[in-house]
N, C-alpha and C positions, 0 to 999 in steps of 0.2 A: 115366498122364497124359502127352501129348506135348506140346511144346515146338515154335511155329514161330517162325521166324525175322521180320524185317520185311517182307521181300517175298512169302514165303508167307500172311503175312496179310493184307496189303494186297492179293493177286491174288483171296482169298476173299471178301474185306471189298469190294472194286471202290470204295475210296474211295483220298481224298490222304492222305499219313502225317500232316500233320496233322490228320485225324478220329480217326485209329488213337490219335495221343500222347493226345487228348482222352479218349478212352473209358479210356485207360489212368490218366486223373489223377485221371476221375471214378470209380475202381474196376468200369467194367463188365468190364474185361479186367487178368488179373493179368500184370504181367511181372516175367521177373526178369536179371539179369547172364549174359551167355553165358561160362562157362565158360571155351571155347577162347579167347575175347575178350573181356575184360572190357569194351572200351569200347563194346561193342554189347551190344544188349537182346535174350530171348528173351520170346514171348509165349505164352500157356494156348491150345491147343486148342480145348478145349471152348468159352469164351467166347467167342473168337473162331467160331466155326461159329452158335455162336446168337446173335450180333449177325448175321450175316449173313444169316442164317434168318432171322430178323428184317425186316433189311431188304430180304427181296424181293420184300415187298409196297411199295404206295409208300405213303411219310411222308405223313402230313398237311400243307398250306402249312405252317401254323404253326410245328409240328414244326420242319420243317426252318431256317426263319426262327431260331427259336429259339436253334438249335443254335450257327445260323452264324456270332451275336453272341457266342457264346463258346468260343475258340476252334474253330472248328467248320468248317463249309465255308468255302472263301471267296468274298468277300459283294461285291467290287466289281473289275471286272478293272483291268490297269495293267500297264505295259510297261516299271515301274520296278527291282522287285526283289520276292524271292521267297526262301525257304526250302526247297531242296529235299534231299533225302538228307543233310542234316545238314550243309547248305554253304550258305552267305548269298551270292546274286548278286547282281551290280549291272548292270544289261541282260545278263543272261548271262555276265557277269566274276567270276570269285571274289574277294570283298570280303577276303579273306583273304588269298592271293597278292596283290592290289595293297596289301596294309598294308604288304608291305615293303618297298614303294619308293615310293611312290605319294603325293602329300599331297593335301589335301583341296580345292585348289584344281584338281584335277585330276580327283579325284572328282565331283566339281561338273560341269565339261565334260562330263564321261562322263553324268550322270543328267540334266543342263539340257540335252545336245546345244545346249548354247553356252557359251566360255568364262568364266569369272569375271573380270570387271574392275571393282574395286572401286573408287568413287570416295572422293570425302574424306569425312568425316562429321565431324558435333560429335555430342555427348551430355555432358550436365551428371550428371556424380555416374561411379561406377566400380561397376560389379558386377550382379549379378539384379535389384535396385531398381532401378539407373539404365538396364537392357535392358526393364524393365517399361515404365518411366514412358515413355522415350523411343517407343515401338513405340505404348502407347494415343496421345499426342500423334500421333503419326503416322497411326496409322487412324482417327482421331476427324475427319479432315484428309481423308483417300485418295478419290477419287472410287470409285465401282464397279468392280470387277475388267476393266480395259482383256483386249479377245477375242486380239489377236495376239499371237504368239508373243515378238516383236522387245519389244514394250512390255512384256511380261510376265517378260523376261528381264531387263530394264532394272529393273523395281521389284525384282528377286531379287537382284541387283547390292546396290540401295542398302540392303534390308534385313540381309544380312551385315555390309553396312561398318558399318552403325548397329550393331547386335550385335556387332561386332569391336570398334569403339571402347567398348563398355560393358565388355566380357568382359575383352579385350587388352591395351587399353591404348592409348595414341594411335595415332593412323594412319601408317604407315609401309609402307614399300614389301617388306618381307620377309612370307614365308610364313606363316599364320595360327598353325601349330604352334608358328616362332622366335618371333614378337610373344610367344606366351602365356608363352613359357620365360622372354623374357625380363623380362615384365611381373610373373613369379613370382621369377623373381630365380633360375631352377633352369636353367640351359644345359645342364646334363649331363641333362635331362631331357627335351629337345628331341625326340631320336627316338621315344621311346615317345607322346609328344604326339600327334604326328604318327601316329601307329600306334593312336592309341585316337579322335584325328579321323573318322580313314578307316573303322575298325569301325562307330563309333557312327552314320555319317553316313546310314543309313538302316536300314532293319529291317520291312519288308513294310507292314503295313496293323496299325500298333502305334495303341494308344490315343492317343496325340497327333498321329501323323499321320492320323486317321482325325477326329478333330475340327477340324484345319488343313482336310482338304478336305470336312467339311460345310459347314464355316462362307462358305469360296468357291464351296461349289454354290449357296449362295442369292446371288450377284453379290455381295456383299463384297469387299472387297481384299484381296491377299496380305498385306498388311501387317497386317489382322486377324486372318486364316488364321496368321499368327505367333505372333498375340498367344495367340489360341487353344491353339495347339500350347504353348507356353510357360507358360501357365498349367494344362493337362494333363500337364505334365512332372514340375511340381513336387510330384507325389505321391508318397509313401512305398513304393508299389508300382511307380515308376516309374522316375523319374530321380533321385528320392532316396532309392534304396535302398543306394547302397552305403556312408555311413557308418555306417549300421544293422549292416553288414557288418564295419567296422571294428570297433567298438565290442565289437563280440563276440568279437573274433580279438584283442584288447587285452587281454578279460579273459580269455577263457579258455587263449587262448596261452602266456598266462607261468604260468598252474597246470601242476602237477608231475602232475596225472591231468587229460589236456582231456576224454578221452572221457568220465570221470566228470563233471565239469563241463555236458558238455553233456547228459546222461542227465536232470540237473537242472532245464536249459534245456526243454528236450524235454518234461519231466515235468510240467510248467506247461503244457500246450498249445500252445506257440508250433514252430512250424516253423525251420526255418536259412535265416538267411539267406544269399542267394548260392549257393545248393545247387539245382542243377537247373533245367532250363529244359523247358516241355511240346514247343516244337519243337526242340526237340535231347536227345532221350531218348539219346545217346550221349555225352552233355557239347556245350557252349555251342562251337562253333570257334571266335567269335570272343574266347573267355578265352583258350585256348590258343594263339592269334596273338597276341595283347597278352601275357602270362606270357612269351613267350620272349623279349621286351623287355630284363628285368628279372631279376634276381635274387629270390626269394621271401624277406621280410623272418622269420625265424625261428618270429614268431609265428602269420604266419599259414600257414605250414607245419606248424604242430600242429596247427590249428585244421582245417586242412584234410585232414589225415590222422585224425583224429579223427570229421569230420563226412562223410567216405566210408565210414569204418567204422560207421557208426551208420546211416545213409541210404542208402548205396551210390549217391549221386547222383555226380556230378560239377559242378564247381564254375562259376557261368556270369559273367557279364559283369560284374557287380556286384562280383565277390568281385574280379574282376582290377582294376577300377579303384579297387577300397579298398585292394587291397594296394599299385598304382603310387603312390599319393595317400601313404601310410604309407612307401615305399621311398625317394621323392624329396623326401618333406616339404614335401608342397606344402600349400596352404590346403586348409583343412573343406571349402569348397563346390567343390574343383577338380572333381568326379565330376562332380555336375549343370552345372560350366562346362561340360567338356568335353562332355555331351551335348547340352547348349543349341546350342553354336556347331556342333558335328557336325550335330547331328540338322537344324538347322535349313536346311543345302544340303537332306534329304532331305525336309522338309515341303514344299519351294519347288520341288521338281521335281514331289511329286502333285499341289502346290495348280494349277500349269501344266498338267497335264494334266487334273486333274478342269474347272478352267474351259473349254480348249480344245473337250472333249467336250461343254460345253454340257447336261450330265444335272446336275437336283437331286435330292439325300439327301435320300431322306423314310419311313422304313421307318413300316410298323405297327406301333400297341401290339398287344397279347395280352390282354385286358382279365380281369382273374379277379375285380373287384370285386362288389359287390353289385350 
């Protein structure tokens, strides 16, 4: 049995590495840890050549349609960011390299190609309720998605500050990372803020961003395309997954046998949480940019040496913001703040670009009914 590498498959396969991580999740293709390098993957041979075989007749529409919704090709171009060899860009910029220095209000510049200038905002109430309530008020209000750039950067502006003052804290002239630190009452927590801002602040054509810019292909406001993205975040598979992650590194971090522990977990059917990501089949970069932040809180250093040993995955973005939330004892919901207010510069740049393009989201069903 041989063993190719990623680019020996991928040259066979004539697809993007994310079709390859996909066929690898869906078990059509086995892989496993390379040896020489543990943090790279080796992939089967055999599986690989008959996918390939396979695919050189051509797919059915369908088919490929299919595919494409989950993880699979990809389904809408954008000039925004992308995933490619296991490194998160942002226009071509390692999202990574700018965590270290880089704040979010900068990051913003970079993906809006206009600065961020936040004006004043109110919002009655503090937190994800009052970032709700505020945003439906506001696109219950919005006229239709304004076509230029200038007006469209201008509603991007106010929807931040409106999210800042909900998330933050009152409006103040410091950096959205310092506002958060200081509205957490955590100043020694400030740089990794800032460093789990700039990660989070975008991430390709993820489910919440991917409903921010249907919702603005049909003329909607960005302030909708918000609301949207906002209310796709707050799933368990999404932006609330990293207490999930916590919770688990609570309990089984302080047993005296974790890998038994999670043998247990496991035994039950349930997967780990924080364990792996399909487009970073060599661990998540941007965990390992957030972790060098911090110190690893005891427990979830077992939990995590325990659940490599069991999985051989590597640990991705969730686990890093359950364990910064657990190191600097911030609040339950700091995970989903922090991607709220990240993520939401990066929904505000495709919702900009999907309007400007003027194309509406309208994909076909697949119909298998009766």
């Amino acid at each position: 049995m041989d063993w190719l590498t990623a680019s020996e498959a991928l040259a066979l396969l004539g697809t993007q590495p994310q079709t390859l991580y996909a066929n690898v999740s869906r078990g059509r293709i086995k892989a496993r840890p390379d040896p020489a390098d543990s943090r790279r993957s080796l992939y089967r041979g055999d599986d690989v050549r008959r996918l390939a075989q396979r695919a050189s007749g051509r797919r059915k529409q369908e088919a490929v349609a299919s595919e494409a919704m989950h993880w699979g090709e990809p389904v809408l171009p954008t000039a925004i960011s992308t995933v490619r060899d296991g490194r998160l860009l942002f226009r071509g910029q390692d999202a990574c390299e700018l965590a270290e220095t880089a704040t979010l209000e900068q990051v913003a510049e970079l993906l809006w190609q206009s600065p961020m200038t936040l004006p004043d905002a109110a919002t009655t109430g503090q937190g994800l309720t009052a970032a709700f309530i505020a945003l439906a008020n506001c696109a219950a209000d919005a006229p239709a998605a304004p076509r230029s750039a200038a007006a469209l950067v201008r509603d991007a502006n106010e929807i931040v500050a409106v999210l800042a003052q909900a998330l933050a804290g009152q409006s103040v002239s410091d950096p959205l990372h310092v506002r958060l630190a200081s509205h957490w009452d955590r100043p020694e927590a400030a740089n990794s803020i800032r460093r789990a801002l700039v990660l989070l602040a975008d991430h390709e054509l993820n489910t919440s961003t991917f409903a921010a810019r249907v919702t603005v292909s049909t003329g909607a406001s960005l302030w909708s395309g918000t609301l949207a993205g906002l209310a796709t975040l707050r799933g368990p598979r999404h932006g609330l997954a990293s207490p999930e992650v916590a919770a688990l590194a609570q309990d089984v971090g302080h047993e005296l046998h974790a890998e038994a522990a999670l043998r247990d977990w496991l035994g039950e059917g349930r997967s780990l949480p924080g364990m792996g990501h399909q487009l970073y089949p060599d661990g998540d970069a941007r965990c390992r940019a957030l972790l060098r932040g911090f110190d690893l809180p005891p427990e979830f250093a077992a939990y995590l040496g325990a659940a490599r040993s069991l999985s051989g995955e590597e640990p991705n973005i969730d686990f890093a913001l359950a364990a910064m939330t657990t190191r600097f004892d911030l609040p339950d919901e700091a995970g989903i703040t922090l991607f709220a207010l990240g993520r939401a510069v990066g929904w505000l740049a495709h919702m900009i670009e999907q309007v400007i393009s003027g194309e509406q989201i309208r994909p076909r069903a697949r119909y298998v009914g009766v």
